[in-house]
N, CA, C and O of each residue as an XYZ file, in Angstrom:
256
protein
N       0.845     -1.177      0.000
C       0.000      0.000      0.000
C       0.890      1.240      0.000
O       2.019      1.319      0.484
N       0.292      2.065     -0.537
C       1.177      3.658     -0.588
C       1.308      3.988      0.838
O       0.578      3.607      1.752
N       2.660      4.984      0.920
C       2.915      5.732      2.116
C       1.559      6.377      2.461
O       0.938      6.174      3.505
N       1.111      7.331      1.259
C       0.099      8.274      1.326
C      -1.016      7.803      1.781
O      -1.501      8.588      2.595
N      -1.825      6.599      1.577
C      -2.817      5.813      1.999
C      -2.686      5.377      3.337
O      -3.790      5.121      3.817
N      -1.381      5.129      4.416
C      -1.443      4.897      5.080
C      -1.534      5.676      6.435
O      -1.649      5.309      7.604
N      -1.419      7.158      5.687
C      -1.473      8.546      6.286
C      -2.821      8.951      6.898
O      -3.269      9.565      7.866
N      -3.268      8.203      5.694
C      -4.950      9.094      5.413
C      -5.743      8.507      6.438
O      -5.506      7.381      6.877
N      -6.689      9.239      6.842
C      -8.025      8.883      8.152
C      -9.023      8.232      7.227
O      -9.561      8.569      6.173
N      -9.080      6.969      8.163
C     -10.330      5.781      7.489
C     -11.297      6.544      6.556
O     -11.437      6.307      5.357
N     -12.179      7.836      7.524
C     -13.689      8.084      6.565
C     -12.836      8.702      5.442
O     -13.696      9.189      4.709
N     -11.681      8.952      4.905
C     -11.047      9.721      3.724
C     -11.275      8.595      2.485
O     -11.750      8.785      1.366
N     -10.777      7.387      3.077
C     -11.346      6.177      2.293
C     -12.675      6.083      1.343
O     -13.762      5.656      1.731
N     -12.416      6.513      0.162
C     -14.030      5.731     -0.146
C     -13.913      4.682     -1.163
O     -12.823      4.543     -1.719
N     -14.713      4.070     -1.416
C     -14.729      2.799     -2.182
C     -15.514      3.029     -3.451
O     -16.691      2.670     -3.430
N     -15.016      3.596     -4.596
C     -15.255      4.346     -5.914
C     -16.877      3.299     -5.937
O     -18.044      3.687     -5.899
N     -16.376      2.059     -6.005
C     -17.412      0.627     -6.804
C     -18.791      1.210     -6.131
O     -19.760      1.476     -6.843
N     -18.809      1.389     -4.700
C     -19.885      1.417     -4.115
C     -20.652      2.684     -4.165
O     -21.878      2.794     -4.148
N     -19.539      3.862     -4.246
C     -20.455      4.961     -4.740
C     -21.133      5.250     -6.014
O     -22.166      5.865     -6.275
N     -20.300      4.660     -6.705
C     -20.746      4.760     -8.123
C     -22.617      3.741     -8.161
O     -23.674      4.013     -8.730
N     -22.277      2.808     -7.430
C     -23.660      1.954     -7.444
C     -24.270      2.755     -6.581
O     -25.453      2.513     -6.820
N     -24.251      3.506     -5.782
C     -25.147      3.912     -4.907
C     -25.739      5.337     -5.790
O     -26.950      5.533     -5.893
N     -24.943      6.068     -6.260
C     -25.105      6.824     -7.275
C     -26.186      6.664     -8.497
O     -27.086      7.448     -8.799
N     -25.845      5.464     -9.088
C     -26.785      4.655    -10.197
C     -28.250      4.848     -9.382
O     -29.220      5.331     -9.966
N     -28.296      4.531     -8.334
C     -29.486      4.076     -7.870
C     -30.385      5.072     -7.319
O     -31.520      4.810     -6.920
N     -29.852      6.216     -7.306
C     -30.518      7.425     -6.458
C     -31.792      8.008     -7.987
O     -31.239      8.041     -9.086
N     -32.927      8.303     -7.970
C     -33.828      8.844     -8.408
C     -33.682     10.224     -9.061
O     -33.411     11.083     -8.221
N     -33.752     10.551     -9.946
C     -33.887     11.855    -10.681
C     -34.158     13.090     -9.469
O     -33.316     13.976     -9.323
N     -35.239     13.053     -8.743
C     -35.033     13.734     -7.653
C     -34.327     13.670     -6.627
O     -34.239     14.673     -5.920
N     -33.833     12.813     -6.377
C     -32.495     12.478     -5.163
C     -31.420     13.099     -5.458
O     -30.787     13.814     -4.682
N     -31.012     12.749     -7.160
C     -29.715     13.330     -7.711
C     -29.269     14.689     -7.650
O     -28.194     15.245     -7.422
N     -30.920     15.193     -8.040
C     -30.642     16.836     -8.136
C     -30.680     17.634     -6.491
O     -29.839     18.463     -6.144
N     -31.939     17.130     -5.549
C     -31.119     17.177     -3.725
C     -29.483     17.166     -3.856
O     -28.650     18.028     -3.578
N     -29.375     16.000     -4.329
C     -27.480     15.854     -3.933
C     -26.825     16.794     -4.181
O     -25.990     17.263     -3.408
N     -27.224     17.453     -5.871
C     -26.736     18.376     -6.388
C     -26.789     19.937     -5.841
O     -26.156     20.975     -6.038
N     -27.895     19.506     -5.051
C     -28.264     21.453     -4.685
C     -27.538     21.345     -3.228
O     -27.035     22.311     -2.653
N     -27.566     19.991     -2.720
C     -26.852     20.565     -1.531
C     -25.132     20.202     -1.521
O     -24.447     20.496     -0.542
N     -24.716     19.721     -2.393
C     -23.248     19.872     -2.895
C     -22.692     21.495     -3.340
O     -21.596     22.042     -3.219
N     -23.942     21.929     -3.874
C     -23.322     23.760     -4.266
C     -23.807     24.620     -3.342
O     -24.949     25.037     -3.148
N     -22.266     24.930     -2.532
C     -22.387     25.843     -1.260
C     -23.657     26.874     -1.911
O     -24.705     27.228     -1.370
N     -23.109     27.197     -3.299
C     -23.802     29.151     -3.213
C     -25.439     28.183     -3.300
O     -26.038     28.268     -2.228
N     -25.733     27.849     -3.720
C     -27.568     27.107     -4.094
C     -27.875     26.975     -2.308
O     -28.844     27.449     -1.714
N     -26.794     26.231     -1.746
C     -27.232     26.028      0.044
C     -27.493     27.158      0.292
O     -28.611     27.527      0.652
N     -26.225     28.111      0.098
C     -26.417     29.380      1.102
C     -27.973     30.166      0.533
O     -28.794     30.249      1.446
N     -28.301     30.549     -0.389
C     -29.438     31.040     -1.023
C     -30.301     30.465      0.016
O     -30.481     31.145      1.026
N     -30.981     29.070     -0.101
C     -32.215     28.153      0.107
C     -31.815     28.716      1.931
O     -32.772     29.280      2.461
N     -30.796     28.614      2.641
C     -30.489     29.463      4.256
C     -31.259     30.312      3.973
O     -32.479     30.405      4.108
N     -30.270     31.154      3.436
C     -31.116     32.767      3.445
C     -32.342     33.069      3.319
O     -33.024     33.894      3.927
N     -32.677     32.109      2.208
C     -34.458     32.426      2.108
C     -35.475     31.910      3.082
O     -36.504     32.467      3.466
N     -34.825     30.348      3.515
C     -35.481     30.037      4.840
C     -35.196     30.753      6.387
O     -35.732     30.265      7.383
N     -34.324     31.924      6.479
C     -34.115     32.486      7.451
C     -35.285     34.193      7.150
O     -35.686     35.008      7.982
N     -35.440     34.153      6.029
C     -36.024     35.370      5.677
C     -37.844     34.658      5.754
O     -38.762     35.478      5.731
N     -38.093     33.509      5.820
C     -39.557     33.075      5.385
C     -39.628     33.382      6.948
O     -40.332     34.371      7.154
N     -39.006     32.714      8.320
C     -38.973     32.912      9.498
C     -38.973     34.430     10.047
O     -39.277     34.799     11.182
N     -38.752     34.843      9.472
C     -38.986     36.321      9.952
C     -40.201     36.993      9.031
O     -40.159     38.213      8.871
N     -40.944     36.471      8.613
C     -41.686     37.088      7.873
C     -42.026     37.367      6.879
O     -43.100     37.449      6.283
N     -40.215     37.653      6.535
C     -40.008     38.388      4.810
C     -40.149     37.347      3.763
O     -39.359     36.435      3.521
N     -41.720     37.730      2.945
C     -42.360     37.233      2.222
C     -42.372     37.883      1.189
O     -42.188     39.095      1.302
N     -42.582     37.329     -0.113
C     -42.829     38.403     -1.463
C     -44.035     37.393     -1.926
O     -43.832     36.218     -2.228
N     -45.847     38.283     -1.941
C     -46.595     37.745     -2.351
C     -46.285     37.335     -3.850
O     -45.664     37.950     -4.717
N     -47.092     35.750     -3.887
C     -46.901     35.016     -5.319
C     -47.151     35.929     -6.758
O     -46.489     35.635     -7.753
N     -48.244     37.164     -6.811
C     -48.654     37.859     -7.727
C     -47.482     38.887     -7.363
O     -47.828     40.049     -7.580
N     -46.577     38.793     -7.016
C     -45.244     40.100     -7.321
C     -44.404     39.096     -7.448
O     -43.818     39.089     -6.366
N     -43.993     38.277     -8.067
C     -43.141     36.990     -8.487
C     -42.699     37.668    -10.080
O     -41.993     37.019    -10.853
């Protein structure tokens, strides 16, 4: 085994085979979840707006 591998912390480990199948298997809507919460700026937005629905700040649907 490599020096470098033996460095590394277990959860750094992943096992390509199994993500890739676990990947395959996730639903058109699962994929794109994964996707929105993999992109910080899309997270930070969906925060912000759920910190702004909690306080109130609403923009009625007919001013959309």
């Amino acid at each position: 085994m490599p020096h470098i591998l033996k460095e590394m912390d277990r959860a750094e480990l992943i096992n390509l085979d199994r993500l890739a199948h676990l990947l395959k298997g996730l639903s058109p809507a699962e994929l794109e979840t994964l996707e929105i919460l993999l992109d910080e700026e899309a997270s930070g937005i969906i925060t912000q707006s759920l910190k702004e629905l909690g306080e109130g700040k609403r923009i009625p649907i007919n001013e959309w």
